[in-house]
Every structure is written in structure tokens, then in C-alpha cells.
N, C-alpha and C positions, 0 to 999 in steps of 0.2 A: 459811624455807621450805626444803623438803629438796628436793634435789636425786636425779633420775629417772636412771639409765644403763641401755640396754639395749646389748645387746653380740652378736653375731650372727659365728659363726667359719665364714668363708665357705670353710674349708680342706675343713670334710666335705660342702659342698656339690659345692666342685671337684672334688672323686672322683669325688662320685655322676654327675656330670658328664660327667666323663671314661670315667668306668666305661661309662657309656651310649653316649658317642663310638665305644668300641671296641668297645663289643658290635654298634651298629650301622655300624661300618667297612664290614664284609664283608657284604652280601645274596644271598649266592651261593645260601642254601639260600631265601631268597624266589624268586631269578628261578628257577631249574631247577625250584619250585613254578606259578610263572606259565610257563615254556616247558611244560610239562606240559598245562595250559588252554588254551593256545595251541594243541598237538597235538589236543588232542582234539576243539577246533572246528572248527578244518580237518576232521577224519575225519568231524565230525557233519553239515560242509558235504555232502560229498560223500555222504552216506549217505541225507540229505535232499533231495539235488538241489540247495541252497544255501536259504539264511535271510538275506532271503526267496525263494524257487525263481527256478531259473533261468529267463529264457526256454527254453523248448521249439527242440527241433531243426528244421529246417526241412523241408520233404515229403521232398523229395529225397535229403537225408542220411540220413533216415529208411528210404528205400526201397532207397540204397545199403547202408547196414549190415543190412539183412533181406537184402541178396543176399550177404552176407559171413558171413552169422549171428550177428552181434552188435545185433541188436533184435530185439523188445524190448529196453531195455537201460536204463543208466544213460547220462544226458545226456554227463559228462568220463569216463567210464572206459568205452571200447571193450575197452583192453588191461588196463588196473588201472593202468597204468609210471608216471602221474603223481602218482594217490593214494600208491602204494608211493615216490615219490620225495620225500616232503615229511618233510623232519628239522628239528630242533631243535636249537640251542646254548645256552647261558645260561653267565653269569662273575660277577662281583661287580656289575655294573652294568649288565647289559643280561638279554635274552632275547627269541630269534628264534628264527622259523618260514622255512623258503620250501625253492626245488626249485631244482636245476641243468637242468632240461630248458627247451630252446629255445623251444617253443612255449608254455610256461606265460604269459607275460608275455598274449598276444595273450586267452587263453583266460580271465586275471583281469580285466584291465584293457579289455577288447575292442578291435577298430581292423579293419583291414581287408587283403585277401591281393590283391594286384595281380600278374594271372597275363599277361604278354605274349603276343600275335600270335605261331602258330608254324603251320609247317608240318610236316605228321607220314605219314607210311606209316600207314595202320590196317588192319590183316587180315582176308578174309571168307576163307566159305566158302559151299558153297554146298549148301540141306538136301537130303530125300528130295522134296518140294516143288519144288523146282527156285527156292529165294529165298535171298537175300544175307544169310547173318546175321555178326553181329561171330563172331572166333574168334579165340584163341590163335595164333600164330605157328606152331608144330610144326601146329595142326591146319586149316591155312590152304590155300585154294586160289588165292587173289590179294591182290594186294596193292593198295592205291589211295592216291592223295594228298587229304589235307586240309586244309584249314587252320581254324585255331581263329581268332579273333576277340579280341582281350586285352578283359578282363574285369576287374572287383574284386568282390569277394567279403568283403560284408559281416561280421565276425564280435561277435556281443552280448560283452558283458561278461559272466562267470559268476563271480564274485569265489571263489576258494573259499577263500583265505587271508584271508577276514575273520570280524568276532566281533561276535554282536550284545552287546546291555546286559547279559542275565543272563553273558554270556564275561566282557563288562569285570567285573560288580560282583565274580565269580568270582575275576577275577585281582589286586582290592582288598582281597579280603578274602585272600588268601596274604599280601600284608603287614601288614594286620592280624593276622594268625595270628602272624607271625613277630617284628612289635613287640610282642603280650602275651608271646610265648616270652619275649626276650629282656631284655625293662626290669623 
């Protein structure tokens, strides 16, 4: 009977290996791809009102930003400051989204504004009518004491640093993209 050997040089396997280790070392050009999707669903949040929309503002806020001239308007952008505050990083192994402003956490995450019992000066004046309306200080004819009532101040969740399925599959297929580049 003859005798069979096969023989298998596991040397050009090791490369191909290795070769592949080191191509995929570094994902710097995946994540700065996925920070990039990342950026843009935040912006699509905000441009949409959020996915899926936000709760609606409540009358009142409603009626105070008509007295200020920003409503109509968008639900988180009175000023723009928060939209315009939302950057990006990405390194070899990571990539992130988010803001340095103080009030973002309340405004993703929701919770609530606990406003204390105070006593205040509040300004009238008094019209052509001869009645007590609120007025500016410089255009004030009295002044009177009040006191407020502490209150809390419910605020919804408005997530706008989140990403629905088509954001995730978006940000699966950057490293798809980058493991055909690379193997």
C-alpha cells in the first residue's frame, strides 16, 4: 500500500494573517466614517423635530416664544446654540457625538426643573385706561411684592442625539465598506 502525505506551509497563511491584523489595527478611517452618520442624524433630528417627533411644546411656551418671536418655530432650536453645538470625534476605536451645553442632558434625556418659593418686586405701570399693566423697570410707575409658589416643571425627553435602524445599518455598513477596502 502506498503511502498518502499532504503537507500544508502554514508560513503563507501566517502573513496573510498578519497582513490582515495590521491592516485592520487602525479603524480610524471606519470611525471618522461612522462619526460623520452620527453627525448627520443628529442634524436630521433636529430638522425633523426628532425620529420619532418630539413631543409638542406646551401652550404656554408656545405663547411665550410668539411674545419673543420665535414661533412658529422649531421645537429645540429657539436660538440655533444647541444644534450649532453638537461636534464629533472619532480615533482608532471609538466615535462620538454630543454638546458641552448645560441644558442638553435635560432636553435628551427629560427630568424635571424645580423652581423654589421666592419673593420678588414686579413692576407696573399704569395705562391711558387708568389699569395696572406689567412694565419694565425704567418704564414703571410702582413697584409691588410677590411671591411665587415653588413649582416643578415637567420637561419630555426630546432625544436628539439618537439614530434610528436605517443610522445604525448606515453606520454597519462604513465597516463593511472599510473591511472590503482593506482584506
Amino acid at each position: 500500500m502506498a503511502e498518502i502525505e499532504i503537507q500544508i506551509e502554514v508560513e503563507d497563511i501566517s502573513q496573510a494573517l498578519a497582513e490582515i491584523a495590521r491592516r485592520l489595527e487602525d479603524l480610524t478611517p471606519a470611525f471618522r466614517r461612522i462619526k460623520g452618520v452620527m453627525l448627520d442624524a443628529a442634524e436630521e433630528n433636529f430638522a425633523q423635530q426628532g425620529r420619532p417627533r418630539w413631543v409638542d411644546l406646551a401652550p404656554a411656551t408656545k405663547k411665550q416664544r410668539a411674545k419673543q418671536g420665535s414661533w412658529p418655530g422649531s421645537i429645540l432650536q429657539r436660538t440655533g446654540g444647541l444644534a450649532a453645538s453638537i461636534v464629533g470625534d472619532s480615533g482608532r476605536d471609538y466615535a462620538t457625538v454630543g454638546t458641552n451645553k448645560e441644558y442638553a442632558a435635560i432636553h435628551q434625556f427629560g427630568g424635571e426643573i424645580r423652581q423654589f418659593a421666592q419673593a420678588r418686586f414686579v413692576d407696573f405701570r399704569i395705562d391711558r385706561q387708568g389699569r395696572s399693566r406689567f412694565a419694565k423697570r425704567r418704564d414703571a410707575n410702582f413697584s409691588q411684592a410677590v411671591t411665587f409658589q415653588a413649582r416643578t416643571i415637567p420637561i419630555p425627553a426630546r432625544p436628539f442625539l439618537s439614530f434610528t435602524e436605517g443610522d445604525q445599518e448606515e453606520m454597519l455598513a462604513c465597516f463593511a465598506g472599510f473591511l472590503s477596502e482593506n482584506l
